[in-house]
C-alpha positions as CSV (number, residue, x, y, z in Angstrom):
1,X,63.9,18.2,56.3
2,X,62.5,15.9,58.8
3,X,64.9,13.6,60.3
4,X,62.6,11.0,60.8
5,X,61.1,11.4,57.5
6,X,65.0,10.7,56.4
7,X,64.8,7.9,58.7
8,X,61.9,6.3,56.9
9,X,62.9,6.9,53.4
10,X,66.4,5.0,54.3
11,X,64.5,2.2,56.0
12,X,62.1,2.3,53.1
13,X,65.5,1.6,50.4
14,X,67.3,-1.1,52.6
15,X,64.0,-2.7,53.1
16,X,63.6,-2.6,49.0
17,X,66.9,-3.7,48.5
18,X,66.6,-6.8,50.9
19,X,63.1,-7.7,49.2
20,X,65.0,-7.7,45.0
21,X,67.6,-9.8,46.9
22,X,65.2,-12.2,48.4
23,X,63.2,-12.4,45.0
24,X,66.8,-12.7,43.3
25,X,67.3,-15.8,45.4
26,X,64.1,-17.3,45.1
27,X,63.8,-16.9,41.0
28,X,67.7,-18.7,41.2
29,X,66.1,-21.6,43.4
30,X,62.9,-22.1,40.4
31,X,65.4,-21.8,37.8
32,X,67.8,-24.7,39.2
33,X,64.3,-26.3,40.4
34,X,63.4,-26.0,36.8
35,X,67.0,-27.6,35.3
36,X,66.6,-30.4,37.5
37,X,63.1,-31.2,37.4
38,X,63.5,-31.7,33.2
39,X,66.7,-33.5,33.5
40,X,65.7,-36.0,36.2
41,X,61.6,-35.8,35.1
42,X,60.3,-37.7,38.5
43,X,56.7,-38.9,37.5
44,X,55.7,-37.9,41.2
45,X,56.0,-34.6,39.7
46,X,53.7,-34.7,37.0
47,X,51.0,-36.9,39.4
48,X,51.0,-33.4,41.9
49,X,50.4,-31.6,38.3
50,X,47.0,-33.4,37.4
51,X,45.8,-35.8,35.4
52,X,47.1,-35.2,31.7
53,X,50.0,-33.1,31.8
54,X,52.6,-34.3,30.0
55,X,56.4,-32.5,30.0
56,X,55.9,-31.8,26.7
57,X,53.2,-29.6,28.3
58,X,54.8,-28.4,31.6
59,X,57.9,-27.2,30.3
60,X,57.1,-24.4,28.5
61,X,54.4,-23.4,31.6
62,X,56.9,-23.4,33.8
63,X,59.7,-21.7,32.0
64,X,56.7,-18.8,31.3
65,X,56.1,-18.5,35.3
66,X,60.3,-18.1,35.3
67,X,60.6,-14.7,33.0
68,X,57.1,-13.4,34.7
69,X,58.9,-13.5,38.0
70,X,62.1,-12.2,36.5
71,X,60.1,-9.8,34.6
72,X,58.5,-8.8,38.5
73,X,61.5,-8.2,39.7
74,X,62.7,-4.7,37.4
75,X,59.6,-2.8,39.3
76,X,61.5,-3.8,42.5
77,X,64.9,-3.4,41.1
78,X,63.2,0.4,39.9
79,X,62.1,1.4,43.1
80,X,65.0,0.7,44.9
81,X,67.2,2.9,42.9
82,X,65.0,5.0,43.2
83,X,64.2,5.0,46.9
84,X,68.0,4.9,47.4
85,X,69.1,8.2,45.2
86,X,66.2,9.9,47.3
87,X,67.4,9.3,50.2
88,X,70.7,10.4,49.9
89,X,69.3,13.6,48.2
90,X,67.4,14.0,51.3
91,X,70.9,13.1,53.1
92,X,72.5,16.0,51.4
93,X,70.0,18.4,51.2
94,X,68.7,20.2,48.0
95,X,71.4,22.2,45.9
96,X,70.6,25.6,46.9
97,X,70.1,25.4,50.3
């Protein structure tokens, strides 16, 4: 096998790995955004919403955008297993060579 093609498909897993991390991060800074925001409930808030919204209303809207982005992260979180266990098979070589 190609040792550049190795190369790449390393790169390709760290690069993965760094992006579910990244995404982790950012879905833990909306959920503590989130805690805050309905404990403190600035009005400010709701003005950079639009006219009518409510809590009542953004709430829910908000805690539904939190489990999309949690439920974006398992593609991620699949392809960098997977990226990873290929490149140490390509690492190690196939069994019966």
């Amino acid at each position: 096998m190609d040792n550049a093609f190795r190369a790449k498909v390393h790169a390709a897993a760290v690069a993965a790995w760094w992006t579910l991390l990244i995404a982790v991060a950012f879905v833990i800074v909306q959920w503590l955004g989130y805690l805050l925001a309905l404990h403190v409930r600035p009005a400010w808030y709701l003005s950079l919403c639009g006219p009518g919204v409510t809590w009542e209303s953004l709430a829910p809207t908000w805690f539904h955008a939190l489990v999309l982005l949690k439920l974006g992260l398992w593609p991620i979180a699949i392809a960098a297993v997977w990226l990873t266990l290929w490149a140490r098979s390509l690492r190690v070589g196939p069994p019966n060579a």
